[in-house]
C-alpha positions as CSV (number, residue, x, y, z in Angstrom):
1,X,28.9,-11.7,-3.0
2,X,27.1,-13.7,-0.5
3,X,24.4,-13.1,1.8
4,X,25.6,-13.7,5.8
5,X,22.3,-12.7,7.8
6,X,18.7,-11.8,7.4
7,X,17.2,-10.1,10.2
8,X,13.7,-9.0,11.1
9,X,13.0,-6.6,13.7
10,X,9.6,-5.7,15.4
11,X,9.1,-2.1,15.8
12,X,6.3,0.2,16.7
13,X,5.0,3.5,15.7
14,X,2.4,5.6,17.2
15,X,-0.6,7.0,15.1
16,X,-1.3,11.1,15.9
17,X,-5.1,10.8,13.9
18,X,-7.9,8.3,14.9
19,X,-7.2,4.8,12.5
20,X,-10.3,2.4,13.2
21,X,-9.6,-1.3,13.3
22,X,-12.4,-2.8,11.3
23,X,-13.5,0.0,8.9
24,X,-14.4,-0.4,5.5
25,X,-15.0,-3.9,5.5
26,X,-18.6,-4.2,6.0
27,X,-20.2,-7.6,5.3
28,X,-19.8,-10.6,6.7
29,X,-18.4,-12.6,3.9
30,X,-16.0,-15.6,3.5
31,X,-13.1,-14.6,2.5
32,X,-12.0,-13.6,6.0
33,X,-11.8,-9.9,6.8
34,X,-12.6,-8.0,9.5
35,X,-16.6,-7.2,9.5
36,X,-17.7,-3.5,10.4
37,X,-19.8,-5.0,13.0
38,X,-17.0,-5.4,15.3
39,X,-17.4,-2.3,17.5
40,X,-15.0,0.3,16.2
41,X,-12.5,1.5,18.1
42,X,-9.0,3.5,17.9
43,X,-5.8,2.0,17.2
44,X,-3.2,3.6,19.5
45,X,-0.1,2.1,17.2
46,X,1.1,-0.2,14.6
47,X,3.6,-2.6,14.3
48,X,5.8,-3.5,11.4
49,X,8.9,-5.5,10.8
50,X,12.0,-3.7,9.7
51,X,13.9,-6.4,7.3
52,X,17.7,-6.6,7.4
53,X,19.8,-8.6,4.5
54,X,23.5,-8.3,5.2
55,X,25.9,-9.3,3.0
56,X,30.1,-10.4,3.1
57,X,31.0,-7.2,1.0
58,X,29.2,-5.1,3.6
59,X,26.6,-4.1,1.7
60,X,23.3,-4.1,3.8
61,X,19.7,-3.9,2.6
62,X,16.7,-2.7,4.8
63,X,13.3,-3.8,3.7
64,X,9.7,-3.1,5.6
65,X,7.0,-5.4,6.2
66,X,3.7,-4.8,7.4
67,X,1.2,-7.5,9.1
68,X,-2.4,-6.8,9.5
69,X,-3.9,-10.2,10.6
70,X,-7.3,-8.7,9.4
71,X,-6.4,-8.1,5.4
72,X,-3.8,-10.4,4.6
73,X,-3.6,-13.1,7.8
74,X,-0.2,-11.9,9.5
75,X,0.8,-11.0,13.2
76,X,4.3,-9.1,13.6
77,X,5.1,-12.7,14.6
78,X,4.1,-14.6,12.0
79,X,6.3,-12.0,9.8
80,X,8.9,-12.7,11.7
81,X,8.9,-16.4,12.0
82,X,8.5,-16.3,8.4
83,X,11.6,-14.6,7.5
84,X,13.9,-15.8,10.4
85,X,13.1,-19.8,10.2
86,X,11.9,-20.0,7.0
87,X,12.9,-17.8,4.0
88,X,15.9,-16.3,5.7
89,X,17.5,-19.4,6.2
90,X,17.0,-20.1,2.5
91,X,19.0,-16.7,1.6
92,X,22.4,-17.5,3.8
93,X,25.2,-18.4,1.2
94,X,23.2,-17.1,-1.6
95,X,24.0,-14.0,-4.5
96,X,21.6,-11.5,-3.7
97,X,21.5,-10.5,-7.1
98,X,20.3,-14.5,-8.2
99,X,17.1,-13.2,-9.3
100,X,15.8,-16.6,-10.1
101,X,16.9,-17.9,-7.2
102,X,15.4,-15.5,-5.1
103,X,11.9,-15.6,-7.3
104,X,11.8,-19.8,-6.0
105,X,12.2,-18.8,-2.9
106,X,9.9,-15.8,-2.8
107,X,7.3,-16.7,-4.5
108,X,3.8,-15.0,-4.6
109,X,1.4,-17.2,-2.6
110,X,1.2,-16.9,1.1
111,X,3.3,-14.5,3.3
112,X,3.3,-12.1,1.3
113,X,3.9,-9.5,3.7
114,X,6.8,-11.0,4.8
115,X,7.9,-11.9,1.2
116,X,7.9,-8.1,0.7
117,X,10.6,-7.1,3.4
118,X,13.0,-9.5,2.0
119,X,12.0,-8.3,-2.0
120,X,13.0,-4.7,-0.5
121,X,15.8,-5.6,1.1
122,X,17.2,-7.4,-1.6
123,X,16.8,-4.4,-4.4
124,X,17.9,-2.1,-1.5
125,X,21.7,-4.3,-2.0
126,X,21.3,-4.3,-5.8
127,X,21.1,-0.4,-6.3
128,X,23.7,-0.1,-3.5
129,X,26.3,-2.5,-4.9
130,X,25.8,-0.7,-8.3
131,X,26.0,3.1,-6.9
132,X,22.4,3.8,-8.3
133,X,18.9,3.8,-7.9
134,X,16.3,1.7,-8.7
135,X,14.8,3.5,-11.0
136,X,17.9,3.7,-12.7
137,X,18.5,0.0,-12.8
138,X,15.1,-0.3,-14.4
139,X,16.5,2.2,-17.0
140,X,13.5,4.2,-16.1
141,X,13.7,8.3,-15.7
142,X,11.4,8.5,-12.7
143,X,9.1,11.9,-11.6
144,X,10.3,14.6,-9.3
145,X,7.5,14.0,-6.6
146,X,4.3,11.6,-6.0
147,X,1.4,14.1,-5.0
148,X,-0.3,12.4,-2.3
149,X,-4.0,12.3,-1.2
150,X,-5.4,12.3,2.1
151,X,-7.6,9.7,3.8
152,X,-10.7,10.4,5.2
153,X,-11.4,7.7,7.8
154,X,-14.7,8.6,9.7
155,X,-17.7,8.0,11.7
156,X,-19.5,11.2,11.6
157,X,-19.8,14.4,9.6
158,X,-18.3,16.4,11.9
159,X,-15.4,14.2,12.2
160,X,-15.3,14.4,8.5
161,X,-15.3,18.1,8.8
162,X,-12.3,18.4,11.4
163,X,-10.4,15.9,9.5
164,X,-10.4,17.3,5.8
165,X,-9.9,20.8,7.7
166,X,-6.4,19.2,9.1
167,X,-5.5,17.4,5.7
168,X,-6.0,21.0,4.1
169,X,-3.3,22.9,6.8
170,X,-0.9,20.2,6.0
171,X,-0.7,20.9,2.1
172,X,-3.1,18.2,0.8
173,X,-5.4,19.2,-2.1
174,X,-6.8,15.7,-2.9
175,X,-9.1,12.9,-1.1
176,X,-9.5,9.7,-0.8
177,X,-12.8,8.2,1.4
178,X,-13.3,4.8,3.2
179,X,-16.7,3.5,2.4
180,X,-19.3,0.8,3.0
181,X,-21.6,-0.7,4.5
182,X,-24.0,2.5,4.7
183,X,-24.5,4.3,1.1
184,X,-26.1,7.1,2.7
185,X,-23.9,8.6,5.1
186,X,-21.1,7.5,2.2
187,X,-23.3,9.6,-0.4
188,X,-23.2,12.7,1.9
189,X,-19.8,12.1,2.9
190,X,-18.9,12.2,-0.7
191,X,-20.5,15.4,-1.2
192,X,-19.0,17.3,2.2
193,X,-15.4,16.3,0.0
194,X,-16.3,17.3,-2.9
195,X,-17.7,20.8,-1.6
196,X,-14.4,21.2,0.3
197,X,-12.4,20.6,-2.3
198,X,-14.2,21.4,-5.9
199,X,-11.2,20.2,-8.0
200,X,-9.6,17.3,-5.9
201,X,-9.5,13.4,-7.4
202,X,-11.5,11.9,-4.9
203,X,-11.4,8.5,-4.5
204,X,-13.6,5.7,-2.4
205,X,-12.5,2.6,-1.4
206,X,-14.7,-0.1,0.0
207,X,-12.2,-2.7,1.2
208,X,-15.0,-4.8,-0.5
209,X,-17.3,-3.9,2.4
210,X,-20.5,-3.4,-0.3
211,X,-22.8,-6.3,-1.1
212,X,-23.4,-6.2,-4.8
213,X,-27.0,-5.0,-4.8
214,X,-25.8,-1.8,-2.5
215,X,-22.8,-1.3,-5.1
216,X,-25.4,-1.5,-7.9
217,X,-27.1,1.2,-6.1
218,X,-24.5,3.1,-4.6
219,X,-21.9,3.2,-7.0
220,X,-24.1,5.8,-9.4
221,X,-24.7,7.9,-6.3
222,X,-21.3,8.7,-5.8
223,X,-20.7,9.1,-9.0
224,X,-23.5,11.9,-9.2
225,X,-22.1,13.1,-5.4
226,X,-18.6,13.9,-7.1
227,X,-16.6,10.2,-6.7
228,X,-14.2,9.7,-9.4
229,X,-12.9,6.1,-9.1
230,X,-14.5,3.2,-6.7
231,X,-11.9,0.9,-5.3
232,X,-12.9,-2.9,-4.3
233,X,-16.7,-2.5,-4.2
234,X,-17.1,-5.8,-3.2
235,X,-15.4,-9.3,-1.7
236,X,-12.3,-10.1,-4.1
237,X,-14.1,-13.4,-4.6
238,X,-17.1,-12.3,-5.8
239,X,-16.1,-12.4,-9.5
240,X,-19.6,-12.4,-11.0
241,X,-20.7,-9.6,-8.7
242,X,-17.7,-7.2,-10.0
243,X,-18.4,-8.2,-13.6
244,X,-22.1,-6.7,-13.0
245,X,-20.5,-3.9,-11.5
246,X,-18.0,-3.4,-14.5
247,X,-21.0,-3.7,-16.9
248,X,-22.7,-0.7,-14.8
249,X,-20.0,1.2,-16.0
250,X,-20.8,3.8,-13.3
251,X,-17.4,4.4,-11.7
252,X,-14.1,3.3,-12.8
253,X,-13.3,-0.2,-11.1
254,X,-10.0,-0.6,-9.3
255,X,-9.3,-3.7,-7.5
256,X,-6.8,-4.2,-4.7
257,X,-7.1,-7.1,-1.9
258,X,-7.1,-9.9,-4.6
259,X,-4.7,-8.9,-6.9
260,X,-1.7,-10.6,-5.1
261,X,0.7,-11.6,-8.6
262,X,0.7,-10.5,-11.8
263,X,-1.0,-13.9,-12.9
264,X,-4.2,-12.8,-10.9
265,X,-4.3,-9.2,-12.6
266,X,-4.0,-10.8,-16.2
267,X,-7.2,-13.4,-15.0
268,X,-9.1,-10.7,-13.2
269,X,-8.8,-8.4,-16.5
270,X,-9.5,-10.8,-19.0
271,X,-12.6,-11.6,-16.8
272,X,-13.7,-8.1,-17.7
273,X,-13.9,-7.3,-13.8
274,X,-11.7,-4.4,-13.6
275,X,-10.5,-1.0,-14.9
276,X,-7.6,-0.9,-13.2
277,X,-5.2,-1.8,-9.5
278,X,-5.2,0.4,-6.6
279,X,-0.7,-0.6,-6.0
280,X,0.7,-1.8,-3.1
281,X,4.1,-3.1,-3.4
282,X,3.2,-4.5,0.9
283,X,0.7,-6.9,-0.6
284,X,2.6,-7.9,-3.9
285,X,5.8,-9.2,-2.4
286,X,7.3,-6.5,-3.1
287,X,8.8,-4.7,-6.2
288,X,9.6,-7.7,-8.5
289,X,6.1,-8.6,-9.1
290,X,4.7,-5.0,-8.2
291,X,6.7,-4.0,-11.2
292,X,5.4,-6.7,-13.3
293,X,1.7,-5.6,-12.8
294,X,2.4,-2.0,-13.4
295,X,4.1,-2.8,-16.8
296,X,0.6,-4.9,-17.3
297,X,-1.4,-2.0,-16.6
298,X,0.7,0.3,-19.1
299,X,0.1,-2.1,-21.8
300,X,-3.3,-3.0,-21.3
301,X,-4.2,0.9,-20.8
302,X,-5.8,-0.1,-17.8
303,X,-5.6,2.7,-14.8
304,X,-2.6,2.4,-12.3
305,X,-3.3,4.3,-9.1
306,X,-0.6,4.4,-5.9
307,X,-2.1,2.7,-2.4
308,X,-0.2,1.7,0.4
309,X,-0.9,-0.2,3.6
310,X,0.2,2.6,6.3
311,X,3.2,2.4,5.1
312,X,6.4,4.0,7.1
313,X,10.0,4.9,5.7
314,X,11.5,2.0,3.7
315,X,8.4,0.5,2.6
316,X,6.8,4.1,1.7
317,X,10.6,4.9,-0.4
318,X,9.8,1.7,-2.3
319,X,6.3,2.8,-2.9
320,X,7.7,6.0,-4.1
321,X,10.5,4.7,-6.3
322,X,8.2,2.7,-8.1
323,X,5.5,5.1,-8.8
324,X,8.2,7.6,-9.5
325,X,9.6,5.3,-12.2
326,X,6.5,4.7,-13.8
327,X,5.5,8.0,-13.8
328,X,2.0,8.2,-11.5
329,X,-0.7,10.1,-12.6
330,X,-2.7,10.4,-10.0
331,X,-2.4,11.4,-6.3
332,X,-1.4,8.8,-4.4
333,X,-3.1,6.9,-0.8
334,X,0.1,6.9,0.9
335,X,-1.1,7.7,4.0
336,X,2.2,6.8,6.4
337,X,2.6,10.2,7.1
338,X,-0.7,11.1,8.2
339,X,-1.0,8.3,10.3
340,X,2.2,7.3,11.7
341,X,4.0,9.9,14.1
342,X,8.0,9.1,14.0
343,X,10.5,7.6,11.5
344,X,13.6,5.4,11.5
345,X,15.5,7.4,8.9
346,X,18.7,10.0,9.1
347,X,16.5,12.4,6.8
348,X,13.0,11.8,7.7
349,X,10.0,12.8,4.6
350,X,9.0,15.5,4.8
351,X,5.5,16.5,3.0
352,X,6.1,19.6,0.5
353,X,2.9,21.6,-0.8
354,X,0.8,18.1,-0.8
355,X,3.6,15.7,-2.3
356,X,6.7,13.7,-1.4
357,X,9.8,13.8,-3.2
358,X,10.5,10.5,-5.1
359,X,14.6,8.6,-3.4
360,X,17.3,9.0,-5.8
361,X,20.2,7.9,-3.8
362,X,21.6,4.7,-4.1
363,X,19.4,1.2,-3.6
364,X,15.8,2.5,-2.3
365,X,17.5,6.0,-1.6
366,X,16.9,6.3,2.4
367,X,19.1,6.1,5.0
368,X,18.1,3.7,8.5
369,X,19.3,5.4,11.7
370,X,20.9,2.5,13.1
371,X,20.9,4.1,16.3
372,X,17.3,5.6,16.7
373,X,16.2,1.5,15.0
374,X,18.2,0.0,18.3
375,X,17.0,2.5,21.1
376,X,13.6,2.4,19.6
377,X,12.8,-1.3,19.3
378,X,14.6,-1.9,22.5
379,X,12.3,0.3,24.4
């Protein structure tokens, strides 16, 4: 089998609740993110890039990529370019099942965003070729659902209010809070949650908006306010800072933006800067290395938590299959169907009592409506 085409399409989806570009990151720092004091303001929609691999024995793989220029330093058309005269062209001719092949060309440095489209697509034609899922190729026995949590994205308490009032109509019964810069109104937010919801895993995550003597301070406050893990207090470059942090010992640690490989999970842990990875298969290049640093975290008994990055239909059923393989624990950040109105499925997901059931049809078990995808990114 040989690969004939890779394609990358540009496709929109509108957002029902309030996401504000810029939140969460809250100090000027160098490692480029957005800084909270860029006004705030809604974002109407977000784009992604559907990937398409096909193949001479008509086997077709979809993949998803997303591109936030703020986090991770992609535009819908730098993903694009990326995969269409670069690593695309690299793919034509090839076995898609020439893992180390595909590893050369993949990589883990730079474009990862893009890199993870392909990395979907490509296990998307390996389940498919063999009639099974990829959970099953990993010889893995995978859970029934992923419970998910709901994110609480705000500006004010009242907005706060409405918001985990609409999470709780919906089915959710667990909470996750963006954080930073202000500890106070994050210390009372923290509280309102936990009130609502007495017996929810609610988790904070900074986006490394926090300076390190506000985490020093802050982090014990929302321990005592009812905050059960902290995720990316601070900067991922601020090593020494996050080691302080770690000694605290007042929250669990999980890190996210800077763990891009499996090679910078095994240096950040044997640092001593961590408790465990907040998982995005979007930032990691997918599910080869996302599956890597899961295996890390079993071994190392280090906490694995689910995150994603917005995610909609083929990138949220790899999310799923791979937490569903490895058997998540926790409730999961998926927020995709919270914030994103519409899908490009046959048989959309559909949320039941708080949770999503994990794919087990063939490849990443979803269907693309060819159709609705054509229409769609057309208009």
């Amino acid at each position: 089998m040989k690969i004939t085409s890779v394609a990358a399409t540009a496709v929109r989806l509108d957002i029902p609740y309030p996401l504000y570009a810029g939140e969460g990151a809250g100090t000027k720092f160098e490692w480029g993110m957005r800084s909270r004091s860029t006004p705030l303001r809604p974002t109407p929609m977000l784009e992604y890039v559907l990937v398409r691999i096909d193949t001479d024995e008509g086997v077709t793989g979809y993949g998803e990529a997303q591109a936030d220029i703020g986090f991770f330093g992609e535009t819908v058309e730098q993903v694009q370019a990326a995969i269409t005269d670069y690593l695309g062209p690299q793919l034509i001719g090839r076995d898609p099942l020439d893992r180390e092949y595909l590893c050369r060309v993949i990589g883990y440095r730079g474009n990862g965003c893009a890199k993870s489209g392909i990395d979907m697509a490509l296990h998307d034609i390996a389940g498919k070729l063999a009639g099974k899922n990829i959970a099953d190729l990993w010889q893995r026995k995978p859970i029934e659902k992923i419970t998910l949590s709901w994110t609480v994205n705000v500006r004010s308490m009242a907005e706060a209010e409405e918001l985990l009032e609409a999470g709780r109509k919906q089915g959710y019964r667990h909470f996750n809070i963006k954080v930073a810069p202000d500890p106070k109104f994050d210390v009372e937010l923290a509280r309102r949650v936990r009130k609502f919801a007495p017996e929810c895993f609610l988790w904070a995550d900074a986006n490394g908006g926090y300076d390190l003597a506000t985490a020093l301070d802050a982090l014990p406050k929302l321990r005592d306010a009812g905050v059960d893990v902290m995720e990316q207090p601070l900067p991922p470059n601020r090593l020494t800072g996050l080691r302080e942090l770690k000694k605290q010992g007042a929250l669990p640690l999980l890190l996210d933006e800077g763990v891009v490989s499996v090679a910078d999970l095994e240096e950040f842990h044997k640092l001593g800067l961590m408790d465990g990875v907040a998982m995005k298969p979007a930032r990691t290049a997918g599910l080869w290395d996302g599956r890597q640093q899961v295996e890390y975290l079993e071994r190392h008994k280090l906490m694995f938590l689910g995150s994603g990055l917005t995610d909609p239909d083929v990138s949220l059923a790899a999310s799923l299959v791979l937490y569903g393989a490895y058997g998540l624990k926790y409730p999961a950040a998926l927020n995709g169907l919270q914030f994103l109105a519409g899908s490009w499925l046959k048989t959309p997901f559909r949320l039941e009592d708080g949770a999503l059931r994990v794919p087990r049809g063939p490849g990443l078990g979803v269907e693309v409506d060819e159709e609705k995808l054509r229409r769609d990114s057309q208009g």
